[in-house]
C-alpha positions as CSV (number, residue, x, y, z in Angstrom):
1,X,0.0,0.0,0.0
2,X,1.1,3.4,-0.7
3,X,0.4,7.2,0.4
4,X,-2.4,8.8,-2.0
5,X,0.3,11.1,-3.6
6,X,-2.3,12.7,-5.8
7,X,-3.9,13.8,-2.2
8,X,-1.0,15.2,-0.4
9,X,2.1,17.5,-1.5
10,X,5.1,15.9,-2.7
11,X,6.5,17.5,0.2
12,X,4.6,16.0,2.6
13,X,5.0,12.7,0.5
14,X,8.5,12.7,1.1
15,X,8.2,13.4,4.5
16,X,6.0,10.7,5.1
17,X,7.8,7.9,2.6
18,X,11.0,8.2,4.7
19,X,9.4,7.5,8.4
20,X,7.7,4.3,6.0
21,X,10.6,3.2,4.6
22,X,13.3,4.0,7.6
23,X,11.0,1.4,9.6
24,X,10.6,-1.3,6.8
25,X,14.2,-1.2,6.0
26,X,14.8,-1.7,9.6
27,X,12.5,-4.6,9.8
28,X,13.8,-6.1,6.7
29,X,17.0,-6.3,8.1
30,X,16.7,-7.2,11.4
31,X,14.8,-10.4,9.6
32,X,17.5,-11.4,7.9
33,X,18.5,-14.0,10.4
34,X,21.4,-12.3,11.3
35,X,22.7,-11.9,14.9
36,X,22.9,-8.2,15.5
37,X,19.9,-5.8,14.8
38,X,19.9,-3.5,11.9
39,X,20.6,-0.9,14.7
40,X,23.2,-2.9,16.1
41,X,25.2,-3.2,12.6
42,X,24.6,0.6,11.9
43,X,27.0,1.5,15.4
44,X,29.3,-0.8,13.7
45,X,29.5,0.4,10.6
46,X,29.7,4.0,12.2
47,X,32.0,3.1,14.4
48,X,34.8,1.8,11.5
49,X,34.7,4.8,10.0
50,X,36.3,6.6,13.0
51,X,39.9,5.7,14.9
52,X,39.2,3.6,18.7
53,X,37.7,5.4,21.0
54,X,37.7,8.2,19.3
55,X,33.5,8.8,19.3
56,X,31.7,9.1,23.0
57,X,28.2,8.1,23.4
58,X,26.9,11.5,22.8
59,X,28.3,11.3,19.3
60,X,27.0,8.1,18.5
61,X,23.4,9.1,19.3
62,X,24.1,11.8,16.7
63,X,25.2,9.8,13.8
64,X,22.7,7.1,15.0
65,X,19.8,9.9,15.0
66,X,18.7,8.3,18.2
67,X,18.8,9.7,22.1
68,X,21.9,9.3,24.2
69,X,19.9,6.4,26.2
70,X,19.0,4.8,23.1
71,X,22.9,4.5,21.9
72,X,24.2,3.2,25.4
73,X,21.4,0.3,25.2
74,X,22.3,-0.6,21.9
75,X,26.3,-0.2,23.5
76,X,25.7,-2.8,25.9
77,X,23.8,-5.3,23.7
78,X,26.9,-5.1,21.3
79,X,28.9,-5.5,24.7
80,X,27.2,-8.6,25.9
81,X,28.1,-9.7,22.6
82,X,32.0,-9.4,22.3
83,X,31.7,-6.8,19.9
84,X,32.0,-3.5,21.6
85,X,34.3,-2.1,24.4
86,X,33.6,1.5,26.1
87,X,35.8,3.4,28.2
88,X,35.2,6.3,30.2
89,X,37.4,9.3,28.9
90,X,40.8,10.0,30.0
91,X,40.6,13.9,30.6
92,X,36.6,13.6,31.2
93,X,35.4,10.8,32.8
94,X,31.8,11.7,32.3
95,X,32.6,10.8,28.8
96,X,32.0,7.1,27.7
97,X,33.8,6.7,24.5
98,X,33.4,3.2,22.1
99,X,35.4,1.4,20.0
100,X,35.0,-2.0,18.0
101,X,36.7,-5.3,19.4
102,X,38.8,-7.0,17.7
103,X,35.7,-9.8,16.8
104,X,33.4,-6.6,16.6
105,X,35.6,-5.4,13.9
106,X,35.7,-9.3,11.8
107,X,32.5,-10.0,12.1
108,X,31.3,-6.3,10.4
109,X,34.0,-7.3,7.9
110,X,32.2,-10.2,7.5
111,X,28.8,-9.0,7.3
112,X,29.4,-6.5,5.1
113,X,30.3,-8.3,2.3
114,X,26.8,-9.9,3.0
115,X,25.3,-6.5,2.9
116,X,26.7,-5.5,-0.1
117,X,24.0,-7.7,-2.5
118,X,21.3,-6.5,0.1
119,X,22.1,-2.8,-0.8
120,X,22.3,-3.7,-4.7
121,X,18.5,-5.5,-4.5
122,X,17.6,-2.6,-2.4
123,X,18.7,0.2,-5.5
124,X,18.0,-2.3,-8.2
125,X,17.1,0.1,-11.3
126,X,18.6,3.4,-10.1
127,X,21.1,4.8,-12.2
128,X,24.3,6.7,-10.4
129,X,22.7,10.2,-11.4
130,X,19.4,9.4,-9.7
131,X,21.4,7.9,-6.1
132,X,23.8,11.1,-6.1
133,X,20.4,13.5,-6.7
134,X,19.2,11.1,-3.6
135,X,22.4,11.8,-1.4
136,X,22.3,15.4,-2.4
137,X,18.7,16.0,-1.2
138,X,19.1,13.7,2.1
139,X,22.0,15.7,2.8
140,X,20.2,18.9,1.9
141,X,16.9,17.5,4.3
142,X,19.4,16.4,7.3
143,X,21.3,20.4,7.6
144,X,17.6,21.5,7.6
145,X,16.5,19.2,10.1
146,X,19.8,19.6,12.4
147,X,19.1,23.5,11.8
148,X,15.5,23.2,13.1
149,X,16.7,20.9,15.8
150,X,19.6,23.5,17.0
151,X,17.0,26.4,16.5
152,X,14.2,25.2,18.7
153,X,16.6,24.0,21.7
154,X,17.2,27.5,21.9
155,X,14.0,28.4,22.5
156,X,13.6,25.9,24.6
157,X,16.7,26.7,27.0
């Protein structure tokens, strides 16, 4: 089933269709019968991109787009699992910075190359122009939204 785009904006379309597919991409993935959530895997994959220890939790939740409590949960999970160490900050203890284990880092290797064919099913048909046009605008969409968000904490503080 699909929105009744001839009934809405394409605005509000858009709006709607990510909230619809963020969710079913979620579920899709955490279906696949793999061992850590689609959640779960995103951390990882953040967490690669960036040297050990380098993010705190804070940061996390912000590349995660989830609260602080939210990315300490999904910490500890990945803990209980091998995959994840945390430390609390040298110069700030109140920090709580994260870093792959040495298994959290082979088995994201590992997955990933799994991932790859999911992502390739998943943007079956799009040309390169159309997924760089789709980058561009979710890039454009996320400095709006972290604009909005920075704008009304002011208010609110």
């Amino acid at each position: 089933m699909f929105f009744p785009a001839d009934k809405i904006t394409a605005k509000a379309y858009v709006y709607g269709m990510i909230f619809t597919l963020s969710n079913r991409m979620q579920c899709v993935g955490d279906r696949r019968g793999e061992e850590v959530t689609t959640m779960q895997c995103f951390m990882m994959a953040n967490l690669m991109l960036y040297e050990d220890y380098q993010l705190n939790l804070g940061q996390m939740a912000q590349l995660l787009g989830t609260s602080r409590q939210n990315a300490r949960k999904t910490a500890d999970l990945l803990m209980k699992k091998g995959y994840m160490d945390l430390q609390r900050d040298k110069l700030d203890g109140r920090n709580i910075r994260a870093a792959l284990t040495e298994r959290g880092k082979n088995y994201y290797i590992e997955r990933e190359k799994r991932e790859s064919g999911y992502l390739e099913e998943l943007f079956q048909g799009f040309d390169e122009e159309l997924i760089k046009e789709m980058k561009r605008g979710l890039t454009d969409l996320h400095e709006n939204v972290m604009k909005y968000e920075q704008k009304h904490s002011e208010k609110e503080n």
